[in-house]
N, C-alpha and C positions, 0 to 999 in steps of 0.2 A: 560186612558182607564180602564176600568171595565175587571175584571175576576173573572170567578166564581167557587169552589173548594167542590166537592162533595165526603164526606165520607160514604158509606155507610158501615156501622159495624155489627158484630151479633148480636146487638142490638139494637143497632140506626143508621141515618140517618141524618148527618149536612150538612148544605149548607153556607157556607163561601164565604160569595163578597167582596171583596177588592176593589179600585182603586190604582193602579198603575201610579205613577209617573216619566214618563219616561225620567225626566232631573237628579233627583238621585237616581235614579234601586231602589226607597223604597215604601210601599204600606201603606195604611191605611185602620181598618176594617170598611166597611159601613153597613155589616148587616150579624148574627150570626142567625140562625135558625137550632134547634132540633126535631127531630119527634123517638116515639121509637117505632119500629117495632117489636123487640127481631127477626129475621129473623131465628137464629140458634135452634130457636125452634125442638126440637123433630129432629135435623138433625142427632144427634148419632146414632138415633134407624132406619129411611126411606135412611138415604142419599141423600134425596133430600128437598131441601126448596118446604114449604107446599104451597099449589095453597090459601091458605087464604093469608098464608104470601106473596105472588107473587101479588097477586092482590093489597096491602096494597101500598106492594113499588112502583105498578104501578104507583097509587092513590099520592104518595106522590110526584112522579117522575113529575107529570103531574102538582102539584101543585109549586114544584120549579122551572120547567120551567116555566110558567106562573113569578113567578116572577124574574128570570135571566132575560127574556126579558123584562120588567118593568124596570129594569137597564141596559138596553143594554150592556150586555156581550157580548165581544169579542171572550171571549174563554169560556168553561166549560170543568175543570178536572173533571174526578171522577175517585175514587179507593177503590175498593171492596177488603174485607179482608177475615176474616178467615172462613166463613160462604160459601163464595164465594168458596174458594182452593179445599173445600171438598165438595161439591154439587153434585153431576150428574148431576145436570140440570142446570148448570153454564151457562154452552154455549147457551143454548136456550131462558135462557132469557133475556142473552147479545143481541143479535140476535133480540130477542122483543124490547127491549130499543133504540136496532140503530134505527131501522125501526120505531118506533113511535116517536124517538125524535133526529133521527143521532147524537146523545151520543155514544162515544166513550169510552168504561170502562175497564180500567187495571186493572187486580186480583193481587192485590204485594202477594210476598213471604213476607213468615215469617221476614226475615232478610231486607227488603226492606220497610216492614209495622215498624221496625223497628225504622231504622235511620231514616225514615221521620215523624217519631213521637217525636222524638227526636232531630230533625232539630226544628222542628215546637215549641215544649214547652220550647225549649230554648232559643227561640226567645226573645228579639232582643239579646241577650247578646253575645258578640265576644271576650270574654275575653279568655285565653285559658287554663283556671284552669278547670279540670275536674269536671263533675256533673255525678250524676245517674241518670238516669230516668227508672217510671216503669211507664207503659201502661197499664189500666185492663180494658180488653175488653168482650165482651160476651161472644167469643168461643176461646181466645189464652189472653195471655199476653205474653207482650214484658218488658223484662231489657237491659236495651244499659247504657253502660259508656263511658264518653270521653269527647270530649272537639266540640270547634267547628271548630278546624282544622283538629282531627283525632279523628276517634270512636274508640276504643279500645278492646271492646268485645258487643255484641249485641246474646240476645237470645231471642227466643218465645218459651213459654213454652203452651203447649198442654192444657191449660185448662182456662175459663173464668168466668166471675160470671154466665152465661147463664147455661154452660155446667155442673159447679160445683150443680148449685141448682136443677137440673133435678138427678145429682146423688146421690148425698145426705138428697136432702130436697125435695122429690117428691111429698109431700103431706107437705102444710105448717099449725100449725107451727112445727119447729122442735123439736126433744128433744135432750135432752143432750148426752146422744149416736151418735146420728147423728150429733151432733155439734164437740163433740170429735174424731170421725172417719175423717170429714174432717179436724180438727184441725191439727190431725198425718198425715195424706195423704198431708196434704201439708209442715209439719214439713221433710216426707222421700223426695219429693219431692223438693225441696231448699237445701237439704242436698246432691243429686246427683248431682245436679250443684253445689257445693262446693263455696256456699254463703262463701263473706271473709266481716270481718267488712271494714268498710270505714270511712274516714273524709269527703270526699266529701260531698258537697251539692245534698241534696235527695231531687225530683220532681217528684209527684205524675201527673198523668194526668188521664183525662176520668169520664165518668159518678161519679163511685163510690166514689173519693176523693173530685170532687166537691160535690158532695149530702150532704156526712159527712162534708165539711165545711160549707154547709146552716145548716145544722142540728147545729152545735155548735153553729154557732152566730144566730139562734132561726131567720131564714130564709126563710117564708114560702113560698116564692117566689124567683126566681132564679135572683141573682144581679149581672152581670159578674164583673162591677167595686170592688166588695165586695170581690170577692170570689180567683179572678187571685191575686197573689201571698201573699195569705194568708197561715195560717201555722196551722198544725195537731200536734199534741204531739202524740205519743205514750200512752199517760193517755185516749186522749180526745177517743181515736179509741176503746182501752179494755173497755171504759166507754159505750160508744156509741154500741157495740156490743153485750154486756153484754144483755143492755133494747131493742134490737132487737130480743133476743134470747128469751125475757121475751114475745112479741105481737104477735100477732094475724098479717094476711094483714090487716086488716082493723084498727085496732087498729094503727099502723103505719103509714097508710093514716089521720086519725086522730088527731094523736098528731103532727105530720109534714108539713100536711099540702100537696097543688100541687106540692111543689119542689121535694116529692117521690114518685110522680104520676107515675107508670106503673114502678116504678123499687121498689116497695116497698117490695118482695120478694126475691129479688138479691140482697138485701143492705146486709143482713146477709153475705152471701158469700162474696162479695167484702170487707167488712170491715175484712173479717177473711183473708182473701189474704195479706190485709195492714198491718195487725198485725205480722204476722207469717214474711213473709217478713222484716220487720221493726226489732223482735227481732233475727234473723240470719245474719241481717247486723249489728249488733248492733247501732241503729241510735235512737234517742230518738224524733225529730224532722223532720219533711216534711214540703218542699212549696207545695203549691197547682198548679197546673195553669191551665187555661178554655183553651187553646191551644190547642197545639196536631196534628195528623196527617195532617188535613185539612190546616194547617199555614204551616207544612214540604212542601209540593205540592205545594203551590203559592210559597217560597221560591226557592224550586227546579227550577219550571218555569222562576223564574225570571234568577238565574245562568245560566240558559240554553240560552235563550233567546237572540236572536237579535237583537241589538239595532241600528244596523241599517236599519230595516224595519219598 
């Protein structure tokens, strides 16, 4: 059987179809689709998601539907995150989405957007040697540590590439002031949560870590087989940051290519997260992986699930 697994983020918008193997509870991916809305747009200043951005996700809603039924999906999860918690108009346009498509959509907490991000980018692996995973999303990031029998500590911290380039870089490009303001803003920030180093294997997830592994291996197009558990230095992210801090948007559309299409202004921030991050755990190396929340949900599902219906 077919199931289909909907994230939508304060950024983007993935739609994950699986089949499901019901004689060993394991699934296989049939189809990965991205769309980015940036949805958390301007939510700091209205508190409500914008009727441009409302209409987009409609648009987009209506287009994955269309395709879930193309693959006769059984089910369709979806889970709205940070963009969703702090909305005022959360509920109303949950309310729109049942009625035009009886979509059923859970807003996870912080801590729940969490581990299943963390379920998801850790996948397949069962081993029970502890990993890090950091999550950088538009309007939060998530750090969860542990293993895949017990999560150990899981936090969302209040700020995403979305939220960060609106307050720091509100007119791009940036200068060096404003690159160094969020450098320490996020240097005091890592420091209250009292970052400790680690040995563990460190796993980046989401837009930003994949971009910057297209970018490194000169990727002008997005290659999942290429990109899922490739590996970041610490060198490539200060390198990589550095000549983002140097362009223009457009110039970084240019030299990059569509793999930095609609997040080519958020790359700054997201690589300054990686970095900073990176040197308060003291980790010189990341894996990458294309995972993530939308692989935690089909995962979740299956442990839940029935098997004998």
């Amino acid at each position: 059987m077919n199931v289909a697994s909907i994230d939508i983020g304060s950024n983007t918008i993935l739609l994950l179809i699986v089949e499901i193997d019901k004689n060993t509870h394991t699934f296989k991916t049939l189809l990965n689709e991205v769309r980015i809305t940036r949805i958390y747009q301007g939510l700091n200043k209205t508190f409500n998601i914008s009727e441009e951005k409302i209409k987009l996700l409609y648009e987009i809603l209506k287009e994955f539907n269309e395709i879930i039924s193309n693959y006769y999906c059984v089910n369709t999860l979806i889970r709205a995150t940070k963009a969703f918690r702090v909305a005022n108009n959360s509920t109303s346009i949950i309310e729109d989405i049942k009625s035009m498509y009886n979509y059923d959509i859970t807003i996870l907490t912080g801590e729940e957007e969490a581990q299943l991000s963390f379920i998801g980018s850790t996948s397949p692996w069962v081993s029970s040697e502890n990993k890090f995973v950091i999550d950088i999303g538009g309007g939060s990031t998530e750090l969860i540590y542990g293993n895949r029998i017990k999560i150990h500590n899981k936090i969302s911290l209040d700020f995403g590439v979305v939220s960060l380039t609106e307050k720091f870089f509100p007119i791009y490009s940036p200068n060096r002031n404003q690159i160094h303001q969020l450098e320490e803003y996020l240097k005091k920030y890592f420091s209250e949560f009292n970052m400790k180093k680690t040995k563990s294997e460190v796993i980046a997830v989401a837009g930003t870590p994949t971009t910057l592994s297209c970018m490194k291996q000169n990727l002008k197009q997005f290659n999942e087989s290429v990109v899922d558990n490739s590996y970041l230095c610490l060198n490539d992210i200060e390198e990589i940051s550095y000549l983002l801090s140097q362009l223009s948007k457009e110039e970084i559309l240019r030299t990059y290519g569509n793999v930095v299409m609609g997040r080519e202004d958020l790359l700054l921030a997201g690589s300054l997260i990686l970095k900073i991050f990176m040197q308060f755990i003291n980790v010189n190396e990341i894996t990458v992986s294309t995972k993530g929340l939308r692989y935690g949900v089909i995962i979740d599902y299956l442990d839940k699930l029935n098997w004998d219906l």
